[in-house]
N, CA, C and O atoms as a GROMACS GRO file, in nm:
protein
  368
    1UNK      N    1  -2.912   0.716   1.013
    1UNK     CA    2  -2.787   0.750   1.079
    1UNK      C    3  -2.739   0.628   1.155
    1UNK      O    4  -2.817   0.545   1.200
    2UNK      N    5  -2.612   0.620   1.166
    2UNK     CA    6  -2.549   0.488   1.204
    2UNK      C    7  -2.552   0.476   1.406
    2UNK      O    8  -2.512   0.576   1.466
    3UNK      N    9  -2.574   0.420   1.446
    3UNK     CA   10  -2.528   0.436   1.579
    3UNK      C   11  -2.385   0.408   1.638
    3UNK      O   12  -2.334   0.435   1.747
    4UNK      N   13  -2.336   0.339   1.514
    4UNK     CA   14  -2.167   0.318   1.606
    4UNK      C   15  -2.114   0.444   1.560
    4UNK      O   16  -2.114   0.494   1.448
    5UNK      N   17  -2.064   0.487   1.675
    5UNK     CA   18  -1.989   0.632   1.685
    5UNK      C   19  -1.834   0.609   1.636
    5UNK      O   20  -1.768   0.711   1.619
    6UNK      N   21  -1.773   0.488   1.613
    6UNK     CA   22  -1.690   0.490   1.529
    6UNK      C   23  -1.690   0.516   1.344
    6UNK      O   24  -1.603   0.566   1.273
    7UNK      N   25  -1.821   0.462   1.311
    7UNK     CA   26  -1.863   0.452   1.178
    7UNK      C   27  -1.754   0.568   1.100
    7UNK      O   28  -1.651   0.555   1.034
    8UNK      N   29  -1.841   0.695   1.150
    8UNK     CA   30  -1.770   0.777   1.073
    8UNK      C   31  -1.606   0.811   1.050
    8UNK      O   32  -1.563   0.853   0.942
    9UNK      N   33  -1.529   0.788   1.157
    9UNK     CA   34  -1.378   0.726   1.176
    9UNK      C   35  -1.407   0.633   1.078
    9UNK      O   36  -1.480   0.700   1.005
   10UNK      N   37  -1.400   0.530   1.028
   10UNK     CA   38  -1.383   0.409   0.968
   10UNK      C   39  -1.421   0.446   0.836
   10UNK      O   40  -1.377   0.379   0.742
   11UNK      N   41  -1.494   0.538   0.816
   11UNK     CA   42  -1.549   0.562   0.690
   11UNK      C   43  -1.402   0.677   0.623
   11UNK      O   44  -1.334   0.661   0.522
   12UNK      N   45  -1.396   0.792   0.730
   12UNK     CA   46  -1.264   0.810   0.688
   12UNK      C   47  -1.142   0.770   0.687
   12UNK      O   48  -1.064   0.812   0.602
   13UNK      N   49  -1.111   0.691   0.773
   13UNK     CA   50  -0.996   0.564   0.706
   13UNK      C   51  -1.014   0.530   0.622
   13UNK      O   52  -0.906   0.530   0.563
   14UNK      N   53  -1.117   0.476   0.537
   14UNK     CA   54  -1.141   0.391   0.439
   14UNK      C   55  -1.113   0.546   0.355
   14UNK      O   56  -1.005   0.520   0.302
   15UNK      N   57  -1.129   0.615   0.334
   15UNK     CA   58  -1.150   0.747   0.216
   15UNK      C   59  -0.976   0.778   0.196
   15UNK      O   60  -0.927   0.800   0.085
   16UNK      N   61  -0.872   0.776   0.362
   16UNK     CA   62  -0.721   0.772   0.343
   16UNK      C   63  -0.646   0.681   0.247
   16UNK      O   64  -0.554   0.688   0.165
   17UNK      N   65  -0.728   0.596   0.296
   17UNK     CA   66  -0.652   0.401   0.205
   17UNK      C   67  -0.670   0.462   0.114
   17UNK      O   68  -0.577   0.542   0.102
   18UNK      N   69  -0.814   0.484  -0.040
   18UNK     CA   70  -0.811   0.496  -0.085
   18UNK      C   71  -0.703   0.626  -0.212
   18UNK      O   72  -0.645   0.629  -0.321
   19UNK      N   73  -0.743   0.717  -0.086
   19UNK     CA   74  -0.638   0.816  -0.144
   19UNK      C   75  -0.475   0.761  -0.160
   19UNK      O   76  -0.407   0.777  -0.262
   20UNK      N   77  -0.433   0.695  -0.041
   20UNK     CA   78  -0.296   0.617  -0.061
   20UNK      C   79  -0.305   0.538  -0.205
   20UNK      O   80  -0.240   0.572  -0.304
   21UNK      N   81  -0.378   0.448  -0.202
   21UNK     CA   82  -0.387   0.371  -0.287
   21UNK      C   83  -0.408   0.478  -0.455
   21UNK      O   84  -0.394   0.423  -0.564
   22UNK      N   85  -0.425   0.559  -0.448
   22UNK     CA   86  -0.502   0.644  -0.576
   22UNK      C   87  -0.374   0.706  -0.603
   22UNK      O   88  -0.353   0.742  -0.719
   23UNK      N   89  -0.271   0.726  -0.500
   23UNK     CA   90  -0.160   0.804  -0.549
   23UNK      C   91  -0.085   0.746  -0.575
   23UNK      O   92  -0.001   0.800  -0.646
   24UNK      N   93  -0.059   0.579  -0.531
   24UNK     CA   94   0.044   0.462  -0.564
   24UNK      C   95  -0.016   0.424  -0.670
   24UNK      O   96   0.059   0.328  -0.688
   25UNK      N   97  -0.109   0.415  -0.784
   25UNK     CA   98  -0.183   0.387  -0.881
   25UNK      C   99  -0.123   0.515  -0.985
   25UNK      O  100  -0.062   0.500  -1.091
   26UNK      N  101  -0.149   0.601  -0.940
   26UNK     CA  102  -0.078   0.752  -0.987
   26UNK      C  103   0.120   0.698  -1.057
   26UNK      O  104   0.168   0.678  -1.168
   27UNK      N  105   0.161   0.697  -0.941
   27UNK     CA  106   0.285   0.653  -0.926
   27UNK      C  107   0.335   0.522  -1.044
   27UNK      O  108   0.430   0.525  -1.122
   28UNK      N  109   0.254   0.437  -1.028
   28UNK     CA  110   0.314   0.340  -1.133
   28UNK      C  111   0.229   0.381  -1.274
   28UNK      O  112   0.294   0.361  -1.377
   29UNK      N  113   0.063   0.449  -1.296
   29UNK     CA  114   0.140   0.507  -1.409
   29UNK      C  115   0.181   0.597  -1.515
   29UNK      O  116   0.168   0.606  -1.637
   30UNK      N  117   0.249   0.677  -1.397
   30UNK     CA  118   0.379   0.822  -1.464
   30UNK      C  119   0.523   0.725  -1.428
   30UNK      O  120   0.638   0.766  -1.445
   31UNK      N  121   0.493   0.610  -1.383
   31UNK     CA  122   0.634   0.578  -1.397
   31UNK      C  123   0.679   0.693  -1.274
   31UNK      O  124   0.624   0.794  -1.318
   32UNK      N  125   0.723   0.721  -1.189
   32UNK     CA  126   0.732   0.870  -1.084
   32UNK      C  127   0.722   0.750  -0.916
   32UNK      O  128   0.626   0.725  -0.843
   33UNK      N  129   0.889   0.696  -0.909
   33UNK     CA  130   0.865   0.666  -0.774
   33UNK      C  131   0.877   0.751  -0.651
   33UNK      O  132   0.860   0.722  -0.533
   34UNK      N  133   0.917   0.884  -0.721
   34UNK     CA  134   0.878   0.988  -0.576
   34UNK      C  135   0.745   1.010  -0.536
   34UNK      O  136   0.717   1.083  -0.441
   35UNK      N  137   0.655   0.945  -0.610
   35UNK     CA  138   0.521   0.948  -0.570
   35UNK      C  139   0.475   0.838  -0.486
   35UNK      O  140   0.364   0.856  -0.436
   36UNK      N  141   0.548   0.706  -0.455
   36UNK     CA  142   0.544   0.597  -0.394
   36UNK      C  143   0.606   0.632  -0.242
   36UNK      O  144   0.567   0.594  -0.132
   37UNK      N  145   0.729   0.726  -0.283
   37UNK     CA  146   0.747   0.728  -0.149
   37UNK      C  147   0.656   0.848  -0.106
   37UNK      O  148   0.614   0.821   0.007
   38UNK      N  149   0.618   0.941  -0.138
   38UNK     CA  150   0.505   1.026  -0.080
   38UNK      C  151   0.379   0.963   0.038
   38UNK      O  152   0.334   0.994   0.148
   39UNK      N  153   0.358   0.852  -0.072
   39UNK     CA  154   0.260   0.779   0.005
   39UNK      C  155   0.256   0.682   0.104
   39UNK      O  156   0.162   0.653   0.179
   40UNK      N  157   0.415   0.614   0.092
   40UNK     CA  158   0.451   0.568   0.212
   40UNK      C  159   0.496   0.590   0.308
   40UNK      O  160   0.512   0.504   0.395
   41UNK      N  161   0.544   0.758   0.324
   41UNK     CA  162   0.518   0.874   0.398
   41UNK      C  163   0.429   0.868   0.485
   41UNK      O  164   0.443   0.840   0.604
   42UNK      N  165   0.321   0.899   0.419
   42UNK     CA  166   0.193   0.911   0.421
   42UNK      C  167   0.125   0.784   0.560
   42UNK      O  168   0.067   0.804   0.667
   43UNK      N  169   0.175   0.650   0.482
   43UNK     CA  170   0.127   0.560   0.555
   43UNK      C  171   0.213   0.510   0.667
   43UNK      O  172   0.189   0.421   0.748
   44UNK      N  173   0.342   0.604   0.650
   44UNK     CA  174   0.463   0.580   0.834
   44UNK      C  175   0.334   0.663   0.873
   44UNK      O  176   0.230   0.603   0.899
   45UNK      N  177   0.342   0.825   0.879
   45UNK     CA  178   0.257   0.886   0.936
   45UNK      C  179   0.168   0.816   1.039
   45UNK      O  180   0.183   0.790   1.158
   46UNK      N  181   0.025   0.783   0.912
   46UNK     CA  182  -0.060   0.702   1.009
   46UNK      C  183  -0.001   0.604   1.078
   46UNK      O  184  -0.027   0.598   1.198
   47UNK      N  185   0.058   0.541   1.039
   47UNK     CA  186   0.106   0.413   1.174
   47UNK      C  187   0.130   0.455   1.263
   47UNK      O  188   0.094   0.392   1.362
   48UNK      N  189   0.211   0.594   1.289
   48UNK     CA  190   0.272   0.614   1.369
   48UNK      C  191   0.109   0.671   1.471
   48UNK      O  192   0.084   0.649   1.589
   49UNK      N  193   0.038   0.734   1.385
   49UNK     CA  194  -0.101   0.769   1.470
   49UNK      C  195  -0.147   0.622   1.514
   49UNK      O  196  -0.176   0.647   1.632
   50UNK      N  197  -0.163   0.543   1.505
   50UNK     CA  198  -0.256   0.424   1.497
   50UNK      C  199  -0.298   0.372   1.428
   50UNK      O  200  -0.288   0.251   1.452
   51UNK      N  201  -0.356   0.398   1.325
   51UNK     CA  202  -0.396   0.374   1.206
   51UNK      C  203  -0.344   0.295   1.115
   51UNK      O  204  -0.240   0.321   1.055
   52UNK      N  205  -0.428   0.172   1.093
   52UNK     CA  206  -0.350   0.065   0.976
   52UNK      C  207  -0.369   0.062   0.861
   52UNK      O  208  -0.471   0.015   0.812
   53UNK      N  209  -0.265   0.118   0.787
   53UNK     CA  210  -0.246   0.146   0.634
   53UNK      C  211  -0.291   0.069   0.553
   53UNK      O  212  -0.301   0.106   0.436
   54UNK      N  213  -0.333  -0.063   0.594
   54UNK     CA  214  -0.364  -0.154   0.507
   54UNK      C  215  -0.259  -0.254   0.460
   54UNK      O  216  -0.137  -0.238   0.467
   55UNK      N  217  -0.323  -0.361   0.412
   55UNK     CA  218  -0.213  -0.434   0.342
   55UNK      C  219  -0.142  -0.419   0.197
   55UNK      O  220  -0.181  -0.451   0.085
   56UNK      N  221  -0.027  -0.361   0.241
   56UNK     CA  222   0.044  -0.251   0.123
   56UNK      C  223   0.025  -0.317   0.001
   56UNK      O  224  -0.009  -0.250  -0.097
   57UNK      N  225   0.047  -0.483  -0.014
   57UNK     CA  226   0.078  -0.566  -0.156
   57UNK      C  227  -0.035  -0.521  -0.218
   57UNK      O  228   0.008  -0.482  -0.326
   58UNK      N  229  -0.151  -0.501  -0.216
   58UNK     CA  230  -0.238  -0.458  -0.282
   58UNK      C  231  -0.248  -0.342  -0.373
   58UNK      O  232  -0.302  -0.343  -0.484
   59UNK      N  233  -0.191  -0.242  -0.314
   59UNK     CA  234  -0.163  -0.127  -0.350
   59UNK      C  235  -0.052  -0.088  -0.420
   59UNK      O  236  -0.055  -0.004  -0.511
   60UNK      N  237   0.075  -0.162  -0.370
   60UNK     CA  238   0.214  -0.085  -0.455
   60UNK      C  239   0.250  -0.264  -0.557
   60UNK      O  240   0.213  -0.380  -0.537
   61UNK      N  241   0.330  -0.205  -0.656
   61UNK     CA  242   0.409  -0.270  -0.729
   61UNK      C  243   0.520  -0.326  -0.624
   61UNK      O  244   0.566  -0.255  -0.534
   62UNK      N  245   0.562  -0.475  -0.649
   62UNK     CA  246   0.664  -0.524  -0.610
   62UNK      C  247   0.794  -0.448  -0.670
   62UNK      O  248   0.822  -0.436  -0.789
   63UNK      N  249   0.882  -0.387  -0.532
   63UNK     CA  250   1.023  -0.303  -0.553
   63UNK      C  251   1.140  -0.370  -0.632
   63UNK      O  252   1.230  -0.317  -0.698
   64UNK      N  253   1.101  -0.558  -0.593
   64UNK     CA  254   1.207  -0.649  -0.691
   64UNK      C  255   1.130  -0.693  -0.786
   64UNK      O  256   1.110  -0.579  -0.829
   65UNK      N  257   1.075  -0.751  -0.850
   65UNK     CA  258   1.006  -0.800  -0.959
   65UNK      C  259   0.982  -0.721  -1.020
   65UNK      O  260   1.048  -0.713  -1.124
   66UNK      N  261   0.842  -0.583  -0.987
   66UNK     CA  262   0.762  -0.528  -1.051
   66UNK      C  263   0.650  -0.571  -1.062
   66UNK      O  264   0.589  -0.499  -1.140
   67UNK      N  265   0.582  -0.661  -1.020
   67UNK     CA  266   0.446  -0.709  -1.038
   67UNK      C  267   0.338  -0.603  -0.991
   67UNK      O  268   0.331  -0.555  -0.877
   68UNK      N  269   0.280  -0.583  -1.065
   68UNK     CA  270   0.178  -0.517  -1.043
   68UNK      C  271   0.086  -0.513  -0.907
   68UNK      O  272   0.090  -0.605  -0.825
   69UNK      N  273   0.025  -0.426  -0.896
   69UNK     CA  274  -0.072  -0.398  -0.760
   69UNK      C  275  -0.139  -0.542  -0.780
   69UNK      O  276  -0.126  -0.586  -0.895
   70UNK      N  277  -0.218  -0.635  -0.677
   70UNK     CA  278  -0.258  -0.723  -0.730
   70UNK      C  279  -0.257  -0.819  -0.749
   70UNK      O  280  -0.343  -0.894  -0.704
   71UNK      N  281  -0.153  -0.863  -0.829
   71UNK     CA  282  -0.073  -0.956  -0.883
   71UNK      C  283   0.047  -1.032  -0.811
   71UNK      O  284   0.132  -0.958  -0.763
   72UNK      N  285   0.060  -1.126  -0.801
   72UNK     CA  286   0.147  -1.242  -0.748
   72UNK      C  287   0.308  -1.212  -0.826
   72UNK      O  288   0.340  -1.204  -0.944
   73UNK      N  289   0.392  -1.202  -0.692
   73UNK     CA  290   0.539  -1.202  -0.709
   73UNK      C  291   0.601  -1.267  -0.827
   73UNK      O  292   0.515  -1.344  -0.870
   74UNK      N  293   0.725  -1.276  -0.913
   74UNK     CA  294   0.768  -1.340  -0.981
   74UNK      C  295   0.924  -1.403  -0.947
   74UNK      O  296   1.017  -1.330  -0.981
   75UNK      N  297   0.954  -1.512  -0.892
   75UNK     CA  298   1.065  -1.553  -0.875
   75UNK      C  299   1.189  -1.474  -0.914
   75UNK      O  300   1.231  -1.482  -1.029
   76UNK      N  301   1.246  -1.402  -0.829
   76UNK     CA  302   1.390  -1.333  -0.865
   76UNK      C  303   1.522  -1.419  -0.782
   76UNK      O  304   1.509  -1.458  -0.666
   77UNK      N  305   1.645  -1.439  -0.863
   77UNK     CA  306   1.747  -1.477  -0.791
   77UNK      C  307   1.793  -1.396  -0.658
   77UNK      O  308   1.807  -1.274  -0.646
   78UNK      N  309   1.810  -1.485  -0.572
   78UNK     CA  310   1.830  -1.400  -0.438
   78UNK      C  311   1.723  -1.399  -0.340
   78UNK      O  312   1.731  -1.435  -0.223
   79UNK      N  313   1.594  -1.342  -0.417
   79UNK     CA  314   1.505  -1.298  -0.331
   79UNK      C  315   1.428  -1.387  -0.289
   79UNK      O  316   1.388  -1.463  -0.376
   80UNK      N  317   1.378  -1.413  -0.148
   80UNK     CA  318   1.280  -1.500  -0.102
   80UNK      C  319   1.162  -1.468  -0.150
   80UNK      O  320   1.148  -1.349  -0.181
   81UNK      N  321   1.037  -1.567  -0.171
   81UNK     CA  322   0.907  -1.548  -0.227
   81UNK      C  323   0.832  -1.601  -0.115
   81UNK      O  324   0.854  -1.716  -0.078
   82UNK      N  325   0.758  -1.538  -0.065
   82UNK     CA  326   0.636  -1.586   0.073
   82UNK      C  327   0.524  -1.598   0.073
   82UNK      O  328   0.492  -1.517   0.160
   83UNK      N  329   0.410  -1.655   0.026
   83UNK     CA  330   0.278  -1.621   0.004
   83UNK      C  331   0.273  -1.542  -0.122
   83UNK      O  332   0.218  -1.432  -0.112
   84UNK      N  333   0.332  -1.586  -0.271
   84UNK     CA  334   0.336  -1.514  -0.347
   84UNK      C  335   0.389  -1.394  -0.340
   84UNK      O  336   0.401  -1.349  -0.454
   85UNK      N  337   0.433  -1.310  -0.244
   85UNK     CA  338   0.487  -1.220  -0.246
   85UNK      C  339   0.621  -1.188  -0.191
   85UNK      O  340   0.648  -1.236  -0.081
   86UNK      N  341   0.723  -1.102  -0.259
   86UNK     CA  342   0.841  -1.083  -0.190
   86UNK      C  343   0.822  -1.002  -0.037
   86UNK      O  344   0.735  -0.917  -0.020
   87UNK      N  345   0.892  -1.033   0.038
   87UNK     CA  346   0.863  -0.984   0.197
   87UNK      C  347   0.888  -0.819   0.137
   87UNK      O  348   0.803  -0.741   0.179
   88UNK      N  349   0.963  -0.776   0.073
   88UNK     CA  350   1.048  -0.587   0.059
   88UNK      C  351   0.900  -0.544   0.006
   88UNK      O  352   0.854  -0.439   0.050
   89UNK      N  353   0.841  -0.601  -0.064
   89UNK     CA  354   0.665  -0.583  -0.106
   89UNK      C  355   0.575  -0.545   0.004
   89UNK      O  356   0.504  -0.445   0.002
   90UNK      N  357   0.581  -0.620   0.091
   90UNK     CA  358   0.473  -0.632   0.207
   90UNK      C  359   0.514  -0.517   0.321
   90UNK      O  360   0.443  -0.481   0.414
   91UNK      N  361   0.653  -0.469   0.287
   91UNK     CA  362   0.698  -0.343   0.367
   91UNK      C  363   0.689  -0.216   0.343
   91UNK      O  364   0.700  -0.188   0.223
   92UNK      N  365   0.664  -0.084   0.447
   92UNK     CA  366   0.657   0.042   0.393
   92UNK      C  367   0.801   0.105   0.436
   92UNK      O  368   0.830   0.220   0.403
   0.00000   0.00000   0.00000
């Protein structure tokens, strides 16, 4: 048994992410972006508790490009590129 009395908190955060992440995985692929916003729902919610959703680029498809979970931004006219990624990416 663990002694940090947070453990188990952290263990279920980690079990939320995943579920976020499992339904934005869902979402891109049925093609179904009402399922993207479900989950970024999901992850105002927690913020609004405290709780840090994580770093979204991982999880969702870029909203301008399309790049995959993962995967590094692709130059679009207009759009700024930051660390490989478009900033509208890195937002919920």
């Amino acid at each position: 048994m663990s002694s940090d009395p947070g453990a188990s908190a952290k263990r279920t955060l980690g079990r939320a992410r995943e579920s976020v992440q499992k339904i934005h995985q869902a979402a891109i692929r049925h093609r179904d972006p009402g399922l993207h916003q479900l989950a970024d729902e999901i992850s105002e919610v927690a913020l609004t508790l405290g709780h840090d959703a994580g770093p979204v680029q991982e999880w969702r498809a870029c909203p301008v490009c399309g790049a995959e979970p993962g995967s590094n931004c692709v130059r679009t006219p207009g759009h700024e590129v930051v660390d490989g990624m478009h900033p509208e990416r890195t937002r919920l």
